[in-house]
C-alpha positions in Angstrom: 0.0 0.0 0.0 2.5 2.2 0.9 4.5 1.9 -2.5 1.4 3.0 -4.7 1.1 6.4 -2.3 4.9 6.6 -3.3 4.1 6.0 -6.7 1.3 9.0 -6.6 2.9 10.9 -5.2 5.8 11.1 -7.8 3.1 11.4 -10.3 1.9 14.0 -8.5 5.0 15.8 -7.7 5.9 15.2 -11.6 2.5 16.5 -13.3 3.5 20.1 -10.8 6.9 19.9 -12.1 5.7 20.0 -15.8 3.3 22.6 -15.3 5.7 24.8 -13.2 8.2 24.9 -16.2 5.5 25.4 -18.5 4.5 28.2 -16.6 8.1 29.7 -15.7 7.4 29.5 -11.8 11.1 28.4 -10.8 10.1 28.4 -7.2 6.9 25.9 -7.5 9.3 23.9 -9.5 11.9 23.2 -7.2 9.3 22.7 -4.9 7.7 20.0 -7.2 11.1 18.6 -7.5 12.0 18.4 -4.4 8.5 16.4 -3.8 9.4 14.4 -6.4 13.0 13.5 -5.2 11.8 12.8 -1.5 8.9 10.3 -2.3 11.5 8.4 -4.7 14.1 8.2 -1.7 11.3 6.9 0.6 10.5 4.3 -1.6 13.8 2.8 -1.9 14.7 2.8 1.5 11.2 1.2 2.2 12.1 -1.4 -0.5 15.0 -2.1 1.3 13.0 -2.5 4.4 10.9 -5.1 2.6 12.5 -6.9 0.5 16.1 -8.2 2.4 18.2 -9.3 -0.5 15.0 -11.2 -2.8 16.0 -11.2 -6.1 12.7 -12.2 -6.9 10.8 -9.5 -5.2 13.7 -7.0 -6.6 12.7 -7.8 -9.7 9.3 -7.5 -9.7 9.3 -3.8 -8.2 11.7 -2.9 -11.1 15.2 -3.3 -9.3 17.6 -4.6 -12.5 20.1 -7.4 -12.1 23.5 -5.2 -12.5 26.1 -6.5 -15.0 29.7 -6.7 -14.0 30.9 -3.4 -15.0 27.7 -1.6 -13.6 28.5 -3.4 -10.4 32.2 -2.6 -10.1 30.9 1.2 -11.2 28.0 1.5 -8.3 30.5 0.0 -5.8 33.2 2.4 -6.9 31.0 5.6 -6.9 29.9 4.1 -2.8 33.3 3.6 -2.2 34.7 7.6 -3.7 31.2 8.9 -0.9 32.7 7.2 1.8 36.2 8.5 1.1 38.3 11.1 2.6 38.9 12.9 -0.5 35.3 11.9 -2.2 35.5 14.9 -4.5 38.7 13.7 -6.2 37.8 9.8 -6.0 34.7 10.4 -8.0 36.5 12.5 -10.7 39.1 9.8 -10.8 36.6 7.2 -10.9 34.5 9.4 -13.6 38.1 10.0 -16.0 39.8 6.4 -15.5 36.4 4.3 -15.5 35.1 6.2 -18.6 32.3 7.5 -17.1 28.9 6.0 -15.9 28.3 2.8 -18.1 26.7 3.0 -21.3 24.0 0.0 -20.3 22.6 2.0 -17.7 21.2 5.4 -20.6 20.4 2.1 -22.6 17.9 0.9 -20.0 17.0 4.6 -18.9 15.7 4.9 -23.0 13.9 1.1 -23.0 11.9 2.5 -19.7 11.1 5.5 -21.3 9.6 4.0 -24.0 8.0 1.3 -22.3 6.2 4.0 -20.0 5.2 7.1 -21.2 2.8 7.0 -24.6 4.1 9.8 -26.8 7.9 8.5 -26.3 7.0 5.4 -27.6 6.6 6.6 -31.0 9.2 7.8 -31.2 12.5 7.1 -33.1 15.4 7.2 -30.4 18.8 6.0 -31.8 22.0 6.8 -30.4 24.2 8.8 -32.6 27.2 8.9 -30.7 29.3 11.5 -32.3 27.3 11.8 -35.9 26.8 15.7 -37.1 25.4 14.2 -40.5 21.8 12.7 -40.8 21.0 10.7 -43.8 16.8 11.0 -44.9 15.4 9.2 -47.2 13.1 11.6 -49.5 10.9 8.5 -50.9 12.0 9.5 -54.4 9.6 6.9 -56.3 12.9 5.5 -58.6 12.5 2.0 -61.0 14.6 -0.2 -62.7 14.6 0.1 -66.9 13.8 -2.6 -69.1 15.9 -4.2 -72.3 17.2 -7.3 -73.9 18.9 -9.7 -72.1 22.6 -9.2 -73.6 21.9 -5.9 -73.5 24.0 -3.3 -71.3 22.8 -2.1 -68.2 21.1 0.8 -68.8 19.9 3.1 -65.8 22.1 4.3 -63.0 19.7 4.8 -59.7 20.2 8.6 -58.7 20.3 8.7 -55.0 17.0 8.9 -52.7 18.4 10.3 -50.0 19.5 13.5 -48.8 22.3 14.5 -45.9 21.3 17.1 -43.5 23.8 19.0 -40.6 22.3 18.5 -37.5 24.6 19.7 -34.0 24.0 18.0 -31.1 22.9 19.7 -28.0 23.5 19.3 -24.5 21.1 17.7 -21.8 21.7 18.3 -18.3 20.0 17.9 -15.0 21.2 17.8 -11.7 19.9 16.3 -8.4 21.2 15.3 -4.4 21.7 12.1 -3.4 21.0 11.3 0.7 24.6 10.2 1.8 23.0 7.4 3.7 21.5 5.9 0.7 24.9 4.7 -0.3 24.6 1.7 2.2 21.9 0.6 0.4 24.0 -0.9 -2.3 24.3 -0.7 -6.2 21.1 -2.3 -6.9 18.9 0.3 -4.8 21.5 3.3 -6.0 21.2 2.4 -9.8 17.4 2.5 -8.8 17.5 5.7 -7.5 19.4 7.1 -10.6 17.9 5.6 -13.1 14.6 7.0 -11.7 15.7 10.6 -11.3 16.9 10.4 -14.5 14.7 8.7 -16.6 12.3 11.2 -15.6 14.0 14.2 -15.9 14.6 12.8 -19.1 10.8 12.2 -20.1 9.9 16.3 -19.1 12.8 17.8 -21.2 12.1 15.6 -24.6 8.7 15.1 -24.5 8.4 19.2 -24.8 11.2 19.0 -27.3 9.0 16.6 -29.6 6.2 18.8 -29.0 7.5 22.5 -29.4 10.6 22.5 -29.1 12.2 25.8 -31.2 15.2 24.6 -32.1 17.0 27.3 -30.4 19.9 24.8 -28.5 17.0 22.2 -28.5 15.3 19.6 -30.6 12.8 21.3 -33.2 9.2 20.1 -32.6 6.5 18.7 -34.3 4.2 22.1 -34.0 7.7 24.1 -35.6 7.6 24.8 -39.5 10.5 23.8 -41.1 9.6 24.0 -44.8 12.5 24.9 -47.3 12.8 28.6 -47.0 11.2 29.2 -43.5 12.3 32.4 -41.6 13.8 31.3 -38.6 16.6 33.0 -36.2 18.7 31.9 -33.4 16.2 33.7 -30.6 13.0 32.7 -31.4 14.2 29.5 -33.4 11.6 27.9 -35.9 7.5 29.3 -36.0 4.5 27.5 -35.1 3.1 25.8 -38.0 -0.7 27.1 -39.4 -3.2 25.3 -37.6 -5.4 23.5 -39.8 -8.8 23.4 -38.5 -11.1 20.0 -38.3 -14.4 19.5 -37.2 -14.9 15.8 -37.3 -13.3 12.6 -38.0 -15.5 11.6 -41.0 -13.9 10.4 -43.8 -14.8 13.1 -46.0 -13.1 15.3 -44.1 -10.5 13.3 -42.7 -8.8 12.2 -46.0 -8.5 15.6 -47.3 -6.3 16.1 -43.9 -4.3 13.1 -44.3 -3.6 12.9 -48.0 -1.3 16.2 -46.5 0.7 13.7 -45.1 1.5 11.4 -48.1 3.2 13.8 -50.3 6.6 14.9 -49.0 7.7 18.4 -49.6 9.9 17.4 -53.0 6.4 16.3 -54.4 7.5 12.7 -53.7 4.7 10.3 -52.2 5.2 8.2 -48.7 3.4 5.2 -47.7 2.0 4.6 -44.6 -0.7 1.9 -42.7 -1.0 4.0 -39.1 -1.0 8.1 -37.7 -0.7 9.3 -34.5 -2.6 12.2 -32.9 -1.4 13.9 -29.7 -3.9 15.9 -27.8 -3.7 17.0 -24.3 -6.0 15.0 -21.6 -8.8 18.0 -21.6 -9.3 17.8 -25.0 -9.2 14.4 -25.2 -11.9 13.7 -23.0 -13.9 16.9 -24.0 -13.3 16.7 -27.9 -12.0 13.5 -29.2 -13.3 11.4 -27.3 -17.0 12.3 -28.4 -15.4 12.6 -31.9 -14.8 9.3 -31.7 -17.4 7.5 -29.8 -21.1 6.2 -30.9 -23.9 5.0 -29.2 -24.9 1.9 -31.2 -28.5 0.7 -31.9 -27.6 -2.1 -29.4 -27.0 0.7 -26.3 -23.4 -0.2 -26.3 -20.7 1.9 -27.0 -17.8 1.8 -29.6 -14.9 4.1 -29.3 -12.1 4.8 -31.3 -14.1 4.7 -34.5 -11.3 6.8 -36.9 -12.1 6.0 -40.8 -8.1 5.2 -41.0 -6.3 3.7 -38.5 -5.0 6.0 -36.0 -3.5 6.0 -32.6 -4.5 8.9 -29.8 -1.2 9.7 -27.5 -1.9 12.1 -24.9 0.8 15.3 -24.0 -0.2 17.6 -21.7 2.7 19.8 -23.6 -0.1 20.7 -26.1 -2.4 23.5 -25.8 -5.8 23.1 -25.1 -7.6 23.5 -28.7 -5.2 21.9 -30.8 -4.0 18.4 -31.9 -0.5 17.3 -34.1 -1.4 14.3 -36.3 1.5 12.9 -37.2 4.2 9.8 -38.7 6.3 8.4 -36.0 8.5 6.7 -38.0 9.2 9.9 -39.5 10.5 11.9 -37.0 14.0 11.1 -35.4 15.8 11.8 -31.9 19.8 11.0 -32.0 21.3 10.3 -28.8 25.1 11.1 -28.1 25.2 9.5 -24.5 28.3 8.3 -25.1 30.4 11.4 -25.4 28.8 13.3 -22.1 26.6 11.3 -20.5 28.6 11.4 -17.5 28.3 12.3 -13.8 29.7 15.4 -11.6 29.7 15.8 -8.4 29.7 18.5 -5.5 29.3 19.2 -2.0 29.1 22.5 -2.1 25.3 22.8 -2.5 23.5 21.9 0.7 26.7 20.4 2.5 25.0 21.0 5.9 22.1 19.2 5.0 24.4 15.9 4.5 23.5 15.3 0.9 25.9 15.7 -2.4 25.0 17.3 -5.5 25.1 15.3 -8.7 24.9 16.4 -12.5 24.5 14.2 -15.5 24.7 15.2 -18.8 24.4 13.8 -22.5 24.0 15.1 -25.8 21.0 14.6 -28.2 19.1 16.6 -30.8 16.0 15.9 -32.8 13.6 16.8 -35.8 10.9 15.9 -38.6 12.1 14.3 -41.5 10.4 17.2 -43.4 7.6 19.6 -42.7 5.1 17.6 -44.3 5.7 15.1 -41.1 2.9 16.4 -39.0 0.2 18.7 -39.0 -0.7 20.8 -36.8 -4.7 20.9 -36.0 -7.1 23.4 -34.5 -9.5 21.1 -32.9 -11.8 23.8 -31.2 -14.6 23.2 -33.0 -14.5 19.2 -33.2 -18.2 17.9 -33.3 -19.3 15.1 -31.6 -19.7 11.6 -34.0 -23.2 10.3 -34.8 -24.3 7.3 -36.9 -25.7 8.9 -39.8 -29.5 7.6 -41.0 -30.4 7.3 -44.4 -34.3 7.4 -44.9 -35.2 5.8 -48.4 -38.3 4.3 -50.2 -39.2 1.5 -50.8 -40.5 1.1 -54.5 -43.7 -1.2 -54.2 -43.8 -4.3 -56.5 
């Protein structure tokens, strides 16, 4: 019982964090991390409590089984706290041991795909040290036809084109209870990967939404046609709403035929789109959009004419949806490079805690502009089932 109060109250704690940066109130955002850092530490020591060395239980409650280097690591880092000279142990440890092992972002990634919706859909690779992104513009190219003995005739032109992309730094910090290091690696990897898996989740799930590019990914509300106006302030603009008032398929075909031509006039193929709305309008909009009483008094939900999936991101604003191709839109991790830990004592030394800052590199963006669409979804009407009176001719 006590581990699902935990659990809501980091949801809690995490839904006041997101708004608070949304908002630009710094001070109800420490507050709401703070919330959320205490709840995860009382957890942990609580599963400690419980569960007295059970592999089993540990991994049921989400506790991994460490490999060797992520072992030798976590007891390193435990052993550089308890030292004399922790500062320069942990730099040492950081320099000679190559920093925190790459397995553990690995993981962080998997968990944040596994558990938050909009994520999910999207294409996370890691990059490493790549400046150069190769996209494939669907150029529709074919083989030519001849004699057998003939010579070949037709050299395929490339369907691809190589964009610059820079990648930008990630960084969050947080403070780690210096008792919590007699816990052991498995409840301190725990307690990292936790922190940071959803620091993680706030900073690219707004990127994928709206980020400006300005020393950020470029969202999927962000034009970034051929030609667009953009600056390093104010980054890309906000794409031109279109507006839609229902899901029938006279009116949603029009919307997503936008999607299948690409911006060099080239067509894409696709089985599946994705629509992102935030929880209000999902409940107040598409939800009736979507959902018919049948003659039977039962209700059926989800009824799109094409197949799509609803994701919901409180990033959006209220009144407007992104349909989208997830396949289409790409996030390149650089972990490798600085996805490493710092560490101080400087902040809140009295308080008996030490200050820890991780940072990586990633960028992302839309294949093209014609990747997603932004929707003004205001005016959405509620679906029916449509009743067609019509005579019967008498024989």
């Amino acid at each position: 019982m006590l581990g699902s109060l935990v659990d809501a109250r980091q949801k809690e704690a995490i839904n006041a964090l997101m708004k608070a940066m949304k908002e630009g109130d710094e001070e109800q955002a420490k507050a709401a991390w703070t919330q959320f850092h205490d709840s995860i530490v009382d957890k942990i020591k609580d599963d400690y409590e419980m569960m007295n060395g059970d592999t089993a239980i540990m991994a049921q409650r989400g506790y991994r089984q460490l490999t060797k280097r992520e072992t030798e690591f976590y007891q390193k880092w435990i052993a550089s706290v308890k030292s004399k000279d922790a500062k320069q142990e942990f730099t040492d440890l950081m320099n000679i041991e190559g920093g925190m092992p790459e397995t553990i972002f690995t993981d962080v990634y998997k968990d944040l795909v596994q558990e938050h919706p909009l994520l999910s859909k999207i294409n996370f690779q890691n990059v490493r040290y790549l400046t150069k992104w190769i996209l494939n513009d669907h150029t529709k190219q074919s083989a030519a036809w001849g004699k057998i003995n003939s010579e070949i005739e037709k050299e395929i032109s490339s369907g691809f084109r190589t964009i610059d992309v820079a990648l930008f730094k990630l960084s969050a910090f947080t403070v780690i209870p210096l008792d919590m290091v007699d816990l052991g690696p498995e409840f301190l990897d725990n307690y990292v990967r936790t922190i940071l898996k959803e620091a993680l989740y706030c900073a690219c799930e707004n990127a994928c939404v709206t980020g400006n590019g300005v020393d950020c990914p470029i969202g999927l509300d962000r034009d970034i046609s051929e030609g667009v106006s953009h600056n390093d302030v104010d980054g890309y603009p906000r794409k031109t709403p279109v507006k839609i008032k229902s899901f029938r398929p006279e009116e949603y075909g029009p919307v997503l035929a936008k999607l299948a031509v690409n911006e060099r006039g080239n067509m894409r193929k696709f089985d599946e789109v994705t629509l992102i709305c935030n929880q209000v309008d999902y409940l107040s909009k598409v939800m009736p959009a979507t959902v018919v009483l049948t003659a039977a008094g039962t209700y059926q939900k989800d009824l799109f004419p094409f197949p799509t999936s609803v994701v919901k991101s409180n990033e959006l604003k209220t009144g407007e949806a992104i349909l989208f191709l997830p396949e289409e839109y790409f996030f390149g991790l650089g972990t490798s490079k600085d996805g490493k830990l710092e560490s101080t004592d400087v902040y809140k030394f009295l308080e008996d805690v030490r200050t820890y800052k991780i940072k990586l590199h990633g960028n992302g963006r839309a294949f093209d502009n014609t990747v997603a669409l932004l929707l003004d979804i205001s005016e959405l009407d509620p679906a029916y089932i449509t009743v067609e009176n019509r005579e019967i001719p008498v024989a």
